[in-house]
C-alpha positions as CSV (number, residue, x, y, z in Angstrom):
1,X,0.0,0.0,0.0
2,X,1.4,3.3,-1.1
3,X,2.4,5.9,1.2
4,X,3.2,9.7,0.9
5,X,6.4,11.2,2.1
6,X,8.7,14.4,2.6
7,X,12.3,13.9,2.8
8,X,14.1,17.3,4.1
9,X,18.2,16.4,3.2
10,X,20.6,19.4,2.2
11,X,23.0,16.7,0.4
12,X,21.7,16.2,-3.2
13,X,23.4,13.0,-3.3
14,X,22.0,11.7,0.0
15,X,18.6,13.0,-1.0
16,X,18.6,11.1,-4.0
17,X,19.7,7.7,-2.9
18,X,17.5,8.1,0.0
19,X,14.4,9.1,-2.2
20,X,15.1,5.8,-4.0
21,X,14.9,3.9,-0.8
22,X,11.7,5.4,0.4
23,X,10.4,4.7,-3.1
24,X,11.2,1.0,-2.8
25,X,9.0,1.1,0.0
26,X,5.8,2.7,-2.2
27,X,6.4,5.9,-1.2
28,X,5.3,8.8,-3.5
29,X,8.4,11.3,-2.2
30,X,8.8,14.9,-2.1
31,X,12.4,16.1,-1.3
32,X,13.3,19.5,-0.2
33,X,16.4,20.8,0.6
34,X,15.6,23.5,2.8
35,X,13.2,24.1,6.3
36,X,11.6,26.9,4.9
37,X,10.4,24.6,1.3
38,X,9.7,21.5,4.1
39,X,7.4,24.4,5.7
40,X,5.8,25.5,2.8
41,X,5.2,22.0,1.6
42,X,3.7,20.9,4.9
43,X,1.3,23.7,4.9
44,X,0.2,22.7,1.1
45,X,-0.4,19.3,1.9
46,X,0.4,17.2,5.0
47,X,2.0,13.4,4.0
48,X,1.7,10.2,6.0
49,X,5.7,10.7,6.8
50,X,8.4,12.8,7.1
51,X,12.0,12.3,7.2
52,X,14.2,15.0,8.5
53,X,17.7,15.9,8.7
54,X,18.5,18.1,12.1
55,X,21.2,19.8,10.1
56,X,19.8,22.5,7.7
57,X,21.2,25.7,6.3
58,X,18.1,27.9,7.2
59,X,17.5,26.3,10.5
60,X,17.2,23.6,12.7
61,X,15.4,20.1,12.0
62,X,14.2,20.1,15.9
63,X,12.5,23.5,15.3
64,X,10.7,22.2,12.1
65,X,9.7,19.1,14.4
66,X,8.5,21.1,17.5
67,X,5.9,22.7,15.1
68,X,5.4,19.5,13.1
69,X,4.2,18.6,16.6
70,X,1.9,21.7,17.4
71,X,0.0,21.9,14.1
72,X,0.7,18.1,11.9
73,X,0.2,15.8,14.7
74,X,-0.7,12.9,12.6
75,X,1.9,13.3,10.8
76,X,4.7,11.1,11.6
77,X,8.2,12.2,11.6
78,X,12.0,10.4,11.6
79,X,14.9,12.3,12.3
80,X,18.2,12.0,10.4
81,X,21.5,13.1,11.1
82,X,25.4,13.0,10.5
83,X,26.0,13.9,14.5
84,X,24.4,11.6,16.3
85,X,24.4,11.8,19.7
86,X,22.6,9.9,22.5
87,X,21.5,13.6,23.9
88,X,20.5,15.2,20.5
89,X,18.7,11.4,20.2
90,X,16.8,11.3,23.4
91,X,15.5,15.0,22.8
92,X,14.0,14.3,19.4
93,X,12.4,10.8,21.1
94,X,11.0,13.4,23.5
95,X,9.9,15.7,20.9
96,X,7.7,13.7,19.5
97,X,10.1,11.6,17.0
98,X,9.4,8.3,16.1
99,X,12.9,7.1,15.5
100,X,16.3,8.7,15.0
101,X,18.7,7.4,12.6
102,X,22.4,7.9,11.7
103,X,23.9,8.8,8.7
104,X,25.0,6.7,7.2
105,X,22.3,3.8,6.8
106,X,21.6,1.6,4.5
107,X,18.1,0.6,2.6
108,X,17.0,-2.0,4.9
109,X,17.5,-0.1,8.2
110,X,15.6,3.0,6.9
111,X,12.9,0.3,5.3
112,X,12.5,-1.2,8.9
113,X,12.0,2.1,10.8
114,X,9.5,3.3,8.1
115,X,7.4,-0.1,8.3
116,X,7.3,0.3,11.9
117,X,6.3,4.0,11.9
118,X,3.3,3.4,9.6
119,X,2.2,0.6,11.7
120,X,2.1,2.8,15.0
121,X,0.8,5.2,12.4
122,X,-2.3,2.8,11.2
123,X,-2.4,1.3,15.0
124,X,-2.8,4.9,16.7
125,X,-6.0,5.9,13.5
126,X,-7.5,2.7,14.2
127,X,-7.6,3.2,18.0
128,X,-8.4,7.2,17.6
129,X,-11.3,6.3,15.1
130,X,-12.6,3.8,17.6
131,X,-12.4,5.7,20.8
132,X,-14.3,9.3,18.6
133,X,-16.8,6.7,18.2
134,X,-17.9,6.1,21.7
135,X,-20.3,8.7,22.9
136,X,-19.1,8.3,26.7
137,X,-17.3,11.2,27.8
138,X,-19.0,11.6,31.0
139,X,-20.8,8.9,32.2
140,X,-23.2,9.0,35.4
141,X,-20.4,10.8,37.7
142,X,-17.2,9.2,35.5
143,X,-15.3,11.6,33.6
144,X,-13.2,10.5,30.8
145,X,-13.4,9.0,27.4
146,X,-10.3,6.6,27.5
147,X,-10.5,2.8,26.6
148,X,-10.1,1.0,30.3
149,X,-13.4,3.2,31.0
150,X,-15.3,3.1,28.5
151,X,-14.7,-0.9,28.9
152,X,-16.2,-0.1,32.6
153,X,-19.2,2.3,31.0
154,X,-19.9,-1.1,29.1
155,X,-20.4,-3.3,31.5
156,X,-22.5,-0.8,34.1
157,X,-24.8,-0.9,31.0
158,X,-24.9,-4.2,31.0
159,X,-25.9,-5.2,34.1
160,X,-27.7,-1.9,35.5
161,X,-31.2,-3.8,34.9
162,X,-30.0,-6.8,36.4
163,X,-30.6,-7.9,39.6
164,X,-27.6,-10.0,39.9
165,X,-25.0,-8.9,42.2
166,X,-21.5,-6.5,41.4
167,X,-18.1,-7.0,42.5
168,X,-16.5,-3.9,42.0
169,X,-13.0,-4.1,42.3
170,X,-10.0,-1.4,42.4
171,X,-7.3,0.5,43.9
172,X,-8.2,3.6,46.6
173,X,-9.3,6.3,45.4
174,X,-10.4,4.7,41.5
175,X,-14.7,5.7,42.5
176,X,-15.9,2.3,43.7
177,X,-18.7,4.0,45.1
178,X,-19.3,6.1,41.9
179,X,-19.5,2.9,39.7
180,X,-22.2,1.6,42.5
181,X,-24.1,4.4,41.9
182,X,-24.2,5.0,38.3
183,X,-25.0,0.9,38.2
184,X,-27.7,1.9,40.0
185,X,-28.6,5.4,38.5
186,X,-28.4,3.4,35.2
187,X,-30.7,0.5,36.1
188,X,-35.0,0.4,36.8
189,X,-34.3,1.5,40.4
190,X,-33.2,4.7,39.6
191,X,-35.5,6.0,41.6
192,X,-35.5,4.0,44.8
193,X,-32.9,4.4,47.6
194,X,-29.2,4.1,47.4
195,X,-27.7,3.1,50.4
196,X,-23.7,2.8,50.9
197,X,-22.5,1.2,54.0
198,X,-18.5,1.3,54.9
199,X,-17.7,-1.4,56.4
200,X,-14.0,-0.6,57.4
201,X,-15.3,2.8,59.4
202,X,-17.8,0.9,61.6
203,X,-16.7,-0.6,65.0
204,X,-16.9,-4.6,64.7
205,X,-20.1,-4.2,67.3
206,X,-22.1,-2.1,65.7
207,X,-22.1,-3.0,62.2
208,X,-24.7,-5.9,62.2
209,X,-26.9,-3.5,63.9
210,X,-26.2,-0.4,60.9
211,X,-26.9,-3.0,58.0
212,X,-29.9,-5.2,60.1
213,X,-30.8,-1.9,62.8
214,X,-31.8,-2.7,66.2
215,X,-35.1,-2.9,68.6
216,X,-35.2,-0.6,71.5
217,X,-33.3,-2.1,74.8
218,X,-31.1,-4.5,72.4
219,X,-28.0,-2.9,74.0
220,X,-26.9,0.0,75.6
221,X,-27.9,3.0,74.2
222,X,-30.3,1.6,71.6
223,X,-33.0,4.4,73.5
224,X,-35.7,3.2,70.3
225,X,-36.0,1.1,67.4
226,X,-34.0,1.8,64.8
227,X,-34.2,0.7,60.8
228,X,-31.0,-0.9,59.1
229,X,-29.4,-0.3,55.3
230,X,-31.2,-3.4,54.6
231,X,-34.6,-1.4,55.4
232,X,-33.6,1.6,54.1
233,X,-32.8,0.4,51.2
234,X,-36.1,-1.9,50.5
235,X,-36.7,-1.6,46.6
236,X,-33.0,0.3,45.6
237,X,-29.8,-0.7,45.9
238,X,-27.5,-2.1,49.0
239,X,-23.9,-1.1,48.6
240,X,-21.1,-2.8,50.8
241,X,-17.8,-1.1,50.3
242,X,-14.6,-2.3,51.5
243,X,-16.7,-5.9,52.1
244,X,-13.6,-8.0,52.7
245,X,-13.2,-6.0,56.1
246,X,-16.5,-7.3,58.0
247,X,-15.9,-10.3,60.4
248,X,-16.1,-13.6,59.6
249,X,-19.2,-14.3,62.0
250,X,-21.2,-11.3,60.4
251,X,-20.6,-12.7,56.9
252,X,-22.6,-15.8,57.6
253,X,-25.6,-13.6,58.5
254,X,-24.8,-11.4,55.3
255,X,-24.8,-14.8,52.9
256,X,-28.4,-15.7,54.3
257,X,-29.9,-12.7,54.3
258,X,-28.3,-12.1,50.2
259,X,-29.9,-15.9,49.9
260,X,-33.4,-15.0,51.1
261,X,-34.0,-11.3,51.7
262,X,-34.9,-12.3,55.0
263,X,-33.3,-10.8,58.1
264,X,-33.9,-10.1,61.8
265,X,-33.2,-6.6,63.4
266,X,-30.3,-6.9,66.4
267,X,-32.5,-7.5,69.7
268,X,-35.6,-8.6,67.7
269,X,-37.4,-12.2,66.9
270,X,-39.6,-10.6,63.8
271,X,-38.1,-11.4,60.4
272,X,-38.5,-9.0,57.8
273,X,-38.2,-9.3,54.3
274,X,-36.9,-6.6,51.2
275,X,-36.6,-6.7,48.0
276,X,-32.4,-5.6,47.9
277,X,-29.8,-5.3,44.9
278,X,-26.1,-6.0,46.3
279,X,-23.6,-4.3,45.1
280,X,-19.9,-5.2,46.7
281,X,-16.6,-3.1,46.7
282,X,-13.1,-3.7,47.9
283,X,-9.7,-2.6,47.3
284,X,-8.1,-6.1,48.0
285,X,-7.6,-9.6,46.1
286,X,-11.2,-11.0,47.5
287,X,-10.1,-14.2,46.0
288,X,-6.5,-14.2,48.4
289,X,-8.7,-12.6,51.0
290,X,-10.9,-16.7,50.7
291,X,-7.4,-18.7,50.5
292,X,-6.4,-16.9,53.2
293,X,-9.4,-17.8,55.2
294,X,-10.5,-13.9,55.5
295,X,-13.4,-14.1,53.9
296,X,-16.4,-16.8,53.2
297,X,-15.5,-18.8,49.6
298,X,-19.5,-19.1,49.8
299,X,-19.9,-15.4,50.2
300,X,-17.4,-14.9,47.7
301,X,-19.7,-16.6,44.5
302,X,-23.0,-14.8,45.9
303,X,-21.8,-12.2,45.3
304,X,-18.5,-12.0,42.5
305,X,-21.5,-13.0,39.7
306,X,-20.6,-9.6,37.9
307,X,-17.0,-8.4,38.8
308,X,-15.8,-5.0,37.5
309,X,-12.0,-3.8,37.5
310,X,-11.8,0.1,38.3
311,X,-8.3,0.8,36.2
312,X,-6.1,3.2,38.8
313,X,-5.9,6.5,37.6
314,X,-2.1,6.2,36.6
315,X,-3.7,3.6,33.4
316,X,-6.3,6.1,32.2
317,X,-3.8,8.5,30.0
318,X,-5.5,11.8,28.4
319,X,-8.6,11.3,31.8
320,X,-6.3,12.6,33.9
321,X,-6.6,15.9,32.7
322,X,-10.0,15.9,31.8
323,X,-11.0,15.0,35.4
324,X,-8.7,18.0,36.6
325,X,-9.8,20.5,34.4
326,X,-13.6,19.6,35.7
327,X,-12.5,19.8,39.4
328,X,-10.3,23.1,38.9
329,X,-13.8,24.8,37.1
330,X,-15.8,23.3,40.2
331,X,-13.8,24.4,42.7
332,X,-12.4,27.5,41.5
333,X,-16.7,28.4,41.4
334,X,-17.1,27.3,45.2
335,X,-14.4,29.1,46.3
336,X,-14.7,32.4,44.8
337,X,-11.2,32.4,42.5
338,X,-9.9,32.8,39.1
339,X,-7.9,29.9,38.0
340,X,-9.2,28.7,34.2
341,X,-6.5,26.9,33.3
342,X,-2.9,24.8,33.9
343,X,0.6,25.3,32.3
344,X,1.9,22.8,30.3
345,X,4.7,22.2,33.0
346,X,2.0,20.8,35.3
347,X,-0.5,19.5,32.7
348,X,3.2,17.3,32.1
349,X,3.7,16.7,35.2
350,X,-0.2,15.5,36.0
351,X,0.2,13.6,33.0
352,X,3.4,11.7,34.2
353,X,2.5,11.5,37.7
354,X,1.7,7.8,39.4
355,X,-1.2,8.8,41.4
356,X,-1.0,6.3,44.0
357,X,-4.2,8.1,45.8
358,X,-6.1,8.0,42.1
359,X,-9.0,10.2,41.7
360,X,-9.5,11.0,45.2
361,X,-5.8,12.2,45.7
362,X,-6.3,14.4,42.4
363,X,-9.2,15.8,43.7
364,X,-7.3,17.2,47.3
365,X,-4.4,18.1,45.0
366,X,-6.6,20.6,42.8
367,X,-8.7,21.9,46.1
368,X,-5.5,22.6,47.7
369,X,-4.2,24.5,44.9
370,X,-7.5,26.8,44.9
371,X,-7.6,27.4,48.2
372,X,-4.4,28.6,48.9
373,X,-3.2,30.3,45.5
374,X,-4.9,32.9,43.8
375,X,-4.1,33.6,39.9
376,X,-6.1,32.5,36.5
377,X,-3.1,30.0,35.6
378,X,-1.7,26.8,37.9
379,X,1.8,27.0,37.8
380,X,4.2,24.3,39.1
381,X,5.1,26.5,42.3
382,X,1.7,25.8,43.4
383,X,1.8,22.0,43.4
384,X,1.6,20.5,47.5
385,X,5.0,19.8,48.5
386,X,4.2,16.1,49.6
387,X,3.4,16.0,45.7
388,X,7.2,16.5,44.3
389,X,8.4,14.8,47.6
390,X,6.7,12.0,45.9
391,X,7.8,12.5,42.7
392,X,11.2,13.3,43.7
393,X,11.4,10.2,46.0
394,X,10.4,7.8,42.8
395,X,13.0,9.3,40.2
396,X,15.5,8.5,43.2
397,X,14.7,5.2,43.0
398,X,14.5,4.7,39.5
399,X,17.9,6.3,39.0
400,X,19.4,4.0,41.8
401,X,17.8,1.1,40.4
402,X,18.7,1.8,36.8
403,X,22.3,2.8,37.6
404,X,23.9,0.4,40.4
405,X,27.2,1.5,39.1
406,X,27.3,5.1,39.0
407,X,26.0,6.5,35.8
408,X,27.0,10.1,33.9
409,X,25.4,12.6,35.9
410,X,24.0,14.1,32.6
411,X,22.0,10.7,31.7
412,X,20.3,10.9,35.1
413,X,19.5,14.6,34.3
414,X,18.0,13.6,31.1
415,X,16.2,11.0,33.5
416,X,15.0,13.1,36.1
417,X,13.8,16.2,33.5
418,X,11.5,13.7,32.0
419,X,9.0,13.3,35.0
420,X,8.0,17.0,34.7
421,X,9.1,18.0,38.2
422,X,12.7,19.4,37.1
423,X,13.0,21.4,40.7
424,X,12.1,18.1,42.7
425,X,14.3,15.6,40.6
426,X,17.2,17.6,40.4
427,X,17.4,17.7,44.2
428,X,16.9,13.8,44.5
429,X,19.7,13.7,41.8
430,X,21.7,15.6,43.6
431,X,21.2,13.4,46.9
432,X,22.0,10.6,45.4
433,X,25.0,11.4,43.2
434,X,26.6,12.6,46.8
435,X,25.9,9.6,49.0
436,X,26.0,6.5,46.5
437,X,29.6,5.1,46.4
438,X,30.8,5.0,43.3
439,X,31.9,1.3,43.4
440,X,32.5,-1.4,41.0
441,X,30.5,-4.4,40.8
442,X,33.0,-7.7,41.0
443,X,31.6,-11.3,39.9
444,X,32.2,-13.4,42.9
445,X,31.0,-17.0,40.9
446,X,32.0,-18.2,37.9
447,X,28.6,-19.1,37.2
448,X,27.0,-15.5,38.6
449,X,27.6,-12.9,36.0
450,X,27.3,-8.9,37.5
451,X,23.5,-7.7,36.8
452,X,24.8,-4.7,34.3
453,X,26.3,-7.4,31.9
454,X,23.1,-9.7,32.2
455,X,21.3,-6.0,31.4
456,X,23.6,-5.1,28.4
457,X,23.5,-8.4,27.1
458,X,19.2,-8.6,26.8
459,X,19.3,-5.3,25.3
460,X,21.8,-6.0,22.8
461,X,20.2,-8.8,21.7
462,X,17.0,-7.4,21.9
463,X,18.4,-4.7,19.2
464,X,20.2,-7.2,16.8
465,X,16.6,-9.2,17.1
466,X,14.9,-6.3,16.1
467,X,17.4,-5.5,13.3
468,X,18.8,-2.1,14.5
469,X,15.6,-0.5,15.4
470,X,15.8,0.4,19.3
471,X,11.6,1.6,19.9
472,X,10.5,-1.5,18.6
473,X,13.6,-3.6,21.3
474,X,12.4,-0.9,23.9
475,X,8.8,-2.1,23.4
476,X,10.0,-5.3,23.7
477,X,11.3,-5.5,26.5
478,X,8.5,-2.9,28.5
479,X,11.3,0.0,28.7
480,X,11.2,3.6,26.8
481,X,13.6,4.1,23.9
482,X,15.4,6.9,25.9
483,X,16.7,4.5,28.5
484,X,18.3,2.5,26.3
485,X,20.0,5.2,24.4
486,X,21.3,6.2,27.9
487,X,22.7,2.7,28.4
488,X,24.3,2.8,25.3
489,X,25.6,5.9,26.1
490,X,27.2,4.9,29.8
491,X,28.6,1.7,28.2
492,X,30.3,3.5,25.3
493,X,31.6,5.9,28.2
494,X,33.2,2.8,30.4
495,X,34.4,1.4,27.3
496,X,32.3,-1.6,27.9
């Protein structure tokens, strides 16, 4: 299948012979020598690729790529140069570059990177095509259009006019209790009762009486009869968060009472029955929680008939903004500011962060901004402290992790600078370029090889494997492109 591309090359000979390689490849090729034609000829018509030499004689390939990157996005773009470096490689990677090649290369290395760029190329329509299809951008409470939700939109829709019970499943934070309501918002008994019931912020003792209630004089101070969830919620929905926390004894009564709809109030001999739909949440493995004898196995399949798996906030890519651009809006209204919008810096840094709180921890990061700045834009001096300490603490680890024996200081830069909080990595850089000793790792077994060779031999054979092309190895093996250029780089510095 043919393809359209622009190859930007000063060298007439090199733009030639590398037209005729592109060309192999069914490429209809338009070759410029200058930025300022690649420009023009963007602006007349935009191809599927573009291959781009850094060095020009008007200006610089990297500028020409930045604003490839603000008004062609779809197009897809591979850098080429005579000067290579692993720093002037990592920052087009980071730039939005597909792949960065060396002159000189031969047919089949440029024919492998192109192949592989107009897959991601067809991979990222297909996916973009599918998700502008789906409707779902805010969904009873959910914000966000990615995939992992609208998966999750799906299934509520599914099963919101069932009666059979929901196991919803997820990290802290990841709105358990917002899927249990929009299962039920979405179902016939929209209009009956919802009743949530925590089951990790009620004493051991009083639980059975706040899901069952009590008669008067069935301890001390139950002063008058009381009605339970499971009466309150007579007709709507009963929803148990943070199930696998209720004792053992108490989930016996909890299985007969889901069996039947048939309970008795603490202190009474009356049964009563209600018509109830269960709806379960935790933040653990509820399957560990049975082999670990925490939590009924009978219990368990009453009521894991429908399980749903809340993705953390971390998985949900472009949602994370869209749920803090909401909350800034909504909160900047309730308390009387100005703030309309972020700075790229910290849409980056929101973007990169690994929320280990989820939505919940976004939403007291954003009030906490509001409340105690004032100013139409949210700048990265206004992010909590504990925020960067986090951030800083992680890029400390990575770095020590990634470098046991002590790695250029400019490679961790390059490391650190990538997380978005420059201030706050810098200074866990610094921390650990002082106390780490800079010591060499000995093998003390013939048969135990030091973990840096075991490291440089998988990636080097990942790269041969892959013929060259260092993305596709870096996919491969679940790492970004960048790190391995670094490795390279540190390696080539040791003379390793």
């Amino acid at each position: 299948m043919g393809f359209s591309a622009v190859l930007v090359e000063d060298s007439m000979s090199l733009g030639a012979l590398y037209s005729e390689y592109l060309c192999a490849e069914g490429a209809e090729v338009t070759l410029v020598n200058f930025g300022e034609d690649a420009l023009k000829e963007l602006a007349r018509k935009q191809p599927d690729l573009l291959v781009l030499d850094i060095k020009l004689p008007d200006m610089s390939g990297m500028d020409i790529l930045t604003k490839v990157q603000q008004d062609y996005p779809q197009i897809t773009v591979i850098m080429i140069t005579a000067y290579g470096t692993i720093d002037l490689a990592v920052d087009a990677m980071r730039a939005g570059a597909f792949d960065f090649l060396v002159k000189p290369f031969d047919s089949k290395r440029l024919a492998i990177t192109v192949r592989n760029a107009l897959k991601q190329k067809d991979l990222l329509a297909l996916v973009t095509n599918y998700e502008n299809s789906l409707p779902k951008t805010n969904f009873h409470g959910f914000i966000g259009d990615s995939l992992a939700m609208q998966t999750v939109y799906n299934t509520i829709d599914c099963v919101a006019n069932s009666k059979a019970s929901v196991f919803v499943m997820g990290e802290s934070g990841t709105g358990k209790e917002v899927c249990a309501q929009a299962i039920h918002q979405a179902g016939t008994r929209a209009q009956e009762a919802f009743i949530a019931l925590n089951c990790a912020s009620i004493p051991k003792d009083l639980i059975e009486s706040e899901i069952f209630g009590h008669t008067k004089g069935a301890f001390t101070g139950a002063v008058s009869n009381r009605d339970g969830a499971a009466t309150r919620a007579d007709g709507g929905t009963l929803f148990l968060d943070e199930l696998c926390e209720m004792d053992l004894e108490l989930q016996s009564k909890l299985l007969r009472f889901i069996q039947t709809g048939v309970f008795q109030r603490v202190g009474g001999t009356k049964e009563e029955k209600v018509d109830v739909r269960f709806i379960s949440a935790t933040n653990r493995d509820p399957w560990k929680e049975v082999q670990e004898g925490r939590f009924r196995e009978d219990l368990y399949y009453r009521l894991h008939v429908i399980p749903i798996e809340l993705p953390p906030l971390r998985q949900r890519g472009k949602d994370v903004m869209s749920i803090a651009k909401k909350l800034l809006k909504q909160y900047s209204k309730e308390e009387g500011k100005s703030f309309k919008r972020f700075s790229t810096e910290v849409e980056r840094c929101f973007v990169n962060y690994p929320w280990p709180g989820n939505v919940r921890q976004l939403q007291n990061v954003i009030r906490q901004i509001v409340v105690l700045n004032t100013a139409e834009e949210v700048s990265l001096a206004m992010l909590p402290a504990q925020m960067t300490a986090q951030m800083s603490t992680a890029v400390s680890l990575s770095m020590t992790d990634l470098n046991t024996s002590a790695a250029p200081v400019e490679a961790k830069a390059h490391y650190a600078s990538e997380s978005g909080f420059e201030n706050a990595a810098q200074q866990a850089l610094q921390k650990t370029t002082e106390t780490a000793p800079n010591q060499q790792t000995q093998v003390v077994d013939d048969d135990i090889q030091p973990l840096w060779l075991i490291e440089k031999m998988t990636i080097e054979t990942a790269i041969e494997q892959c013929d060259g092309n260092i993305p596709k190895a870096a996919g491969l093996l679940d790492v970004s492109p960048s790190t391995i250029y670094r490795k390279k780089q540190q390696w080539e510095d040791k003379g390793l």
